[in-house]
N, C-alpha and C positions, 0 to 999 in steps of 0.2 A: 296183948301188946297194942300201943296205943298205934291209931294211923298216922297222927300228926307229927311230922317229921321234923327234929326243934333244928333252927338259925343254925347254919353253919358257922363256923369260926370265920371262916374266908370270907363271911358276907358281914359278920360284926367287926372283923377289922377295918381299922381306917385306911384308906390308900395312899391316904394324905403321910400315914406317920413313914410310908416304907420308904428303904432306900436304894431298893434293887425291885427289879422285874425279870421274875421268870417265863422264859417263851418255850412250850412243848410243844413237839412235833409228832405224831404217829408215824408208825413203819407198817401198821397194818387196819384191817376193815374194823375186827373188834377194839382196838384202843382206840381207834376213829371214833367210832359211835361211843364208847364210855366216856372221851374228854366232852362230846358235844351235851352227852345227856347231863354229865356234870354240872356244863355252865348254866343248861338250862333250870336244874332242878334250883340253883342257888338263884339264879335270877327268880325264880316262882316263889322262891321261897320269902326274899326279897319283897314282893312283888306283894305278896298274899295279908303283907303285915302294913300296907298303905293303900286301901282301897276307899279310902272315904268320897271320893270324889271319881266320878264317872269316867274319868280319861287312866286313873289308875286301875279300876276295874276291868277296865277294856285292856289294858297293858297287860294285867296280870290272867285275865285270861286266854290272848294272847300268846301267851308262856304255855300254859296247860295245853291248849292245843297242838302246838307245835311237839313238847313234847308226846302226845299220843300218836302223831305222825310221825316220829321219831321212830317209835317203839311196836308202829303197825307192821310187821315184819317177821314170818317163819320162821327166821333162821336164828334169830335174836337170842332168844333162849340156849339156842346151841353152841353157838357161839362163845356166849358168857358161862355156859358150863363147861365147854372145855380148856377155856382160857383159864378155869380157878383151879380146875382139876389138873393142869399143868403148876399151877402156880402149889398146889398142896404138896405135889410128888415133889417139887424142887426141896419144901420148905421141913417138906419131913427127913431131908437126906440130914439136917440139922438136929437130930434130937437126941445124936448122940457125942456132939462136940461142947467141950467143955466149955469153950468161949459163949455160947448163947445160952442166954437166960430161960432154961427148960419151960420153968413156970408161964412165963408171958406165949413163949411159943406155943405148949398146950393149948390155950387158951386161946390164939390164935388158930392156929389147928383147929379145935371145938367147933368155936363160930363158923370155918368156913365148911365142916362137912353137916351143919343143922341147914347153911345156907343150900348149900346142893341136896340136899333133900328138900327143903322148899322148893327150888328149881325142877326138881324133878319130878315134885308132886304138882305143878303148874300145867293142867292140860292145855288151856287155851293162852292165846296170845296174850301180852300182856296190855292190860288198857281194855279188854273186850265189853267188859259192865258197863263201863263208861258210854260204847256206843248205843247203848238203849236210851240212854239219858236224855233227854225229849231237847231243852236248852243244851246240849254239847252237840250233838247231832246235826242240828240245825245252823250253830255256829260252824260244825267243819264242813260242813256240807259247801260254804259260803268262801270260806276262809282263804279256798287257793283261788277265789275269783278276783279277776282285777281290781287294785282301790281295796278289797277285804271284805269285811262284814258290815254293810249298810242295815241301818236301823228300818227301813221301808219293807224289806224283806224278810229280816228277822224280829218279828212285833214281840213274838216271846221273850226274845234276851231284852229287849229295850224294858221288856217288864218286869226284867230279875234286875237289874239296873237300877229299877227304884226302889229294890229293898235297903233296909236300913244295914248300913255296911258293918256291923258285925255279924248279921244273917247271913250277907253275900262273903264276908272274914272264912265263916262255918263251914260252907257248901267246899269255896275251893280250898280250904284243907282238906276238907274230906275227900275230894275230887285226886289231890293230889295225893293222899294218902292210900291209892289202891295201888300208887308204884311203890310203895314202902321196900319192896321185896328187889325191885332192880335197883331200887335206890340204891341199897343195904350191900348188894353184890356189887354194882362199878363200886362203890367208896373202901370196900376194901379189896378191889382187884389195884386199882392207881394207888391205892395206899401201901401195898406191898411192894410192887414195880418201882415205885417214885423210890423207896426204903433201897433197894437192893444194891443200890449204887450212891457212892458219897459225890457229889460234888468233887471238881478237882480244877485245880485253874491252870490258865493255859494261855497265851499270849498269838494274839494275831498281829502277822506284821500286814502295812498297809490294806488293815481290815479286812485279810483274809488267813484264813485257816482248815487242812486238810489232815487227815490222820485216818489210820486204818480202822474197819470193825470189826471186833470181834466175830468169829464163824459160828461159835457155841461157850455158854446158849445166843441165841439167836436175838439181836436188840427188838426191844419192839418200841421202845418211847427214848426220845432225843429230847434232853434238857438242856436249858441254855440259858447262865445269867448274866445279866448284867447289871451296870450301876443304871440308876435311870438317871443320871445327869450324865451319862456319855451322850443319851441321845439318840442312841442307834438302836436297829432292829436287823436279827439273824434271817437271813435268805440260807434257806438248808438243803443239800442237796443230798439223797443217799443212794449208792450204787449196790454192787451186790457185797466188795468190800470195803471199800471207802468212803471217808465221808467230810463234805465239804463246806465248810460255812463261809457267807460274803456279809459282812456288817455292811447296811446300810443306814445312810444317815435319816433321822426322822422327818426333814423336811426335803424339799426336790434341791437334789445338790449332786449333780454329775461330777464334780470336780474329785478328783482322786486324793485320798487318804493316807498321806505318810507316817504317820504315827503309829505305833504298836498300842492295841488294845490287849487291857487283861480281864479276863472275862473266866467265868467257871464254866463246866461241861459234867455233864453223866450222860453216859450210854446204858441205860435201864432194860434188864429183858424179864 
């Protein structure tokens, strides 16, 4: 299997063409860290395909760091196998109802138990190879200092810097090709979760809306659309049953909102 992880869809689409904006929320620690490695792996990836010029390079490494600091964490792995191992038992109660498509679910099913086998064959943290790497080492070492990675202290990197940027193209795909395997597990844990719930619309009066949550199973990701010409952005509040959204507006506007907004909702577990 190749390391190189091809462009997302999400990063080849235009932003420009959309007409809504989706805003998600977590309810807990591992879908926390799965939306953050998400944004970051599409930014790297982003990122990795515009380095002809030194301020790109720095940007897109930048990314790779961040995510290795991401992912420098014990519990990480465990985390993410019990969250899919939750998500397999849900998905296998399905495979004897007529309504879903067996064949897709198999196959579904397949991938995620080669995936926890992967995970499980993972002795060391994830990212570990990478800290031997003389240039990554040196930049993280740098990186959470104030200001960031000055070229005075790190002569190494200012040296990879001058390679010719398909070289430097090479490195950090390869670089970011040792995550392949967390990659491959958040993308299809938020791609189940995001699936299990349709969309449903809902109308807020004077920009606000409450409604109960479900107890079982248990939400774990709060979605929320909108049009992007309303303008506004979801303040979400979740308690232990309930759950409360305050539209606010996208510029500083204290002034109170009489109008009824319509807007869609999932409650994803």
């Amino acid at each position: 299997m190749s390391n190189v992880i091809p462009i997302s869809e999400k990063i080849e689409q235009s932003l420009t063409n959309q007409t809504t904006i989706t805003f998600e929320h977590p309810l807990n620690e591992t879908i926390r860290l799965c939306l953050l490695l998400e944004q970051l792996f599409q930014q790297a990836q982003a990122d990795i395909q515009l380095v002809n010029t030194t301020t790109q390079a720095n940007h897109a490494m930048d990314t790779l760091i961040k995510i290795m600091h991401v992912v420098d964490r014990p519990d990480l792995k465990g985390k993410l196998s019990k969250c899919l191992s939750q998500q397999a038992i849900a998905l296998s109660q399905l495979e004897n109802n007529p309504n879903v498509d067996q064949e897709k679910l198999g196959k579904l099913l397949q991938e995620m138990d080669q995936i926890a086998d992967q995970l499980h064959a993972q002795h060391n943290k994830f990212g570990t190879l990478l800290k031997d790497n003389p240039i990554l080492k040196v930049i993280a070492q740098y990186a959470s200092s104030p200001g960031g990675v000055a070229y005075f202290n790190t002569p190494l990197y200012l040296l990879w810097l001058q390679k010719p940027h398909k070289e430097k193209q090479q490195s950090l795909q390869t670089w970011l090709g040792t995550f392949s395997l967390i990659h491959r597990t958040i993308d299809i844990l938020l791609r189940i979760i995001r699936s299990n719930q349709m969309m449903q619309q809902h109308e807020a009066q004077k920009h606000f809306f409450q409604t109960n949550l479900a107890t079982s199973p248990v939400t774990q990701l709060i979605r929320v659309q909108l049009p992007i010409n309303a303008n506004v952005w979801p303040e979400i509040s979740v308690g232990r049953h309930r759950l409360a959204i305050y539209f606010k507006p996208g510029e500083s506007n204290n002034s109170e909102v009489d109008a009824a907004l319509i807007f869609s909702l999932a409650c994803c577990f």
